[in-house]
C-alpha positions as CSV (number, residue, x, y, z in Angstrom):
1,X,0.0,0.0,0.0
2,X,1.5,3.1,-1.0
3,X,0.8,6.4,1.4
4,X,0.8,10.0,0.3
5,X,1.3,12.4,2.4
6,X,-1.1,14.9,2.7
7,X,-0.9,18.2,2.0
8,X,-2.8,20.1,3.9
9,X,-4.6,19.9,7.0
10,X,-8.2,19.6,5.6
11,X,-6.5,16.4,3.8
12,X,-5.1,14.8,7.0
13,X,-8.7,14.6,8.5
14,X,-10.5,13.9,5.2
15,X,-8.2,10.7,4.7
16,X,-8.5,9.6,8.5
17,X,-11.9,10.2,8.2
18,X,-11.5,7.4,5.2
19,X,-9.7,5.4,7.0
20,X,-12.4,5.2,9.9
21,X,-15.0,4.8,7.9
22,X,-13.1,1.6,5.7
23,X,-12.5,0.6,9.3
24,X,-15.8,0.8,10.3
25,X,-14.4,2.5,13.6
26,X,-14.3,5.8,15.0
27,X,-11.2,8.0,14.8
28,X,-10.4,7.4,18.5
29,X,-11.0,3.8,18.5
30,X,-8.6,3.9,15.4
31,X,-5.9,5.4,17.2
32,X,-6.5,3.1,20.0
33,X,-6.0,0.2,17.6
34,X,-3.0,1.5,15.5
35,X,-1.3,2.1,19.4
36,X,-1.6,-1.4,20.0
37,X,-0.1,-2.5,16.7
38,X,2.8,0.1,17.2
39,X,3.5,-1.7,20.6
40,X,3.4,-5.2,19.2
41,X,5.7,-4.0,16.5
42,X,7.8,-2.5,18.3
43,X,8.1,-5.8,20.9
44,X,8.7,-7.7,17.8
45,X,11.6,-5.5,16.9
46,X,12.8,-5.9,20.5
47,X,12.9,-9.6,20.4
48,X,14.6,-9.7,17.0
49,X,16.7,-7.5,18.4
50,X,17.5,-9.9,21.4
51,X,17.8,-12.9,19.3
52,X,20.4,-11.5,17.0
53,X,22.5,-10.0,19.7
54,X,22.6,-13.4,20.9
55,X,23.4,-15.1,17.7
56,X,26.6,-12.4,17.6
57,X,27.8,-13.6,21.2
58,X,27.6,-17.1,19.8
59,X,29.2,-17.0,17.0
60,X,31.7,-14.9,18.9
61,X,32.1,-17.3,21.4
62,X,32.5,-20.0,18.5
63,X,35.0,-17.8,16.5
64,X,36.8,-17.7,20.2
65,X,37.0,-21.8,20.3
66,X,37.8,-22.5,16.9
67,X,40.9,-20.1,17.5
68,X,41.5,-22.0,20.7
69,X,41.3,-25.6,18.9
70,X,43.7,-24.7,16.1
71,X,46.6,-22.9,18.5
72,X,46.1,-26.4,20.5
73,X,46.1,-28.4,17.6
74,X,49.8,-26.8,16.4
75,X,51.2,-27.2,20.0
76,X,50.6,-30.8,20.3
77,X,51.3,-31.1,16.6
78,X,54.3,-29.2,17.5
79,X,54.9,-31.4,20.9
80,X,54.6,-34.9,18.6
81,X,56.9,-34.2,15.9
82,X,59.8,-32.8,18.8
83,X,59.4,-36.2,19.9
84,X,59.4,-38.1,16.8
85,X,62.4,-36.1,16.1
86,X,63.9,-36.9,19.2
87,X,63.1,-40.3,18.7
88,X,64.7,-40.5,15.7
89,X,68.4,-38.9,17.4
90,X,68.4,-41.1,19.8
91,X,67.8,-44.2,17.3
92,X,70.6,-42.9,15.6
């Protein structure tokens, strides 16, 4: 649904008057309603809001444990092949 402003006043009230009347509602009851969407909306956007700040800290915290995993994956990488090495010298 496309909205156009109105441009004057006279307008405004005409097209709530509309509205109302599509609605089959008074101009106050309107308001009343379009509140209460607004605030459901807006809780809606809150929650989202929630959710995806949490999804950040996760995949933070993930980002955080893969980085973990791979530096302890080179030291005991690292740890075996001193040892194989020194293996091998004293083989020798």
């Amino acid at each position: 649904m496309r909205l156009i402003a109105p441009q004057t006043l006279e307008q405004l009230e005409s097209a709530l008057q509309a509205i109302a009347r599509d609605k089959r509602k008074s101009l106050s009851l309107m308001f009343e309603e379009a509140e209460f969407e607004i605030r459901e909306k807006q809780q809606f956007v809150e929650s989202q809001n929630d959710r995806i700040k949490n999804i950040v800290e996760v995949l933070n915290d993930l980002i955080e444990y893969k980085v973990v995993l791979e530096t302890s994956d080179r030291i005991i990488h690292g740890i075996i092949e001193e040892r194989r090495h020194t293996d091998t010298l004293d083989e020798s």
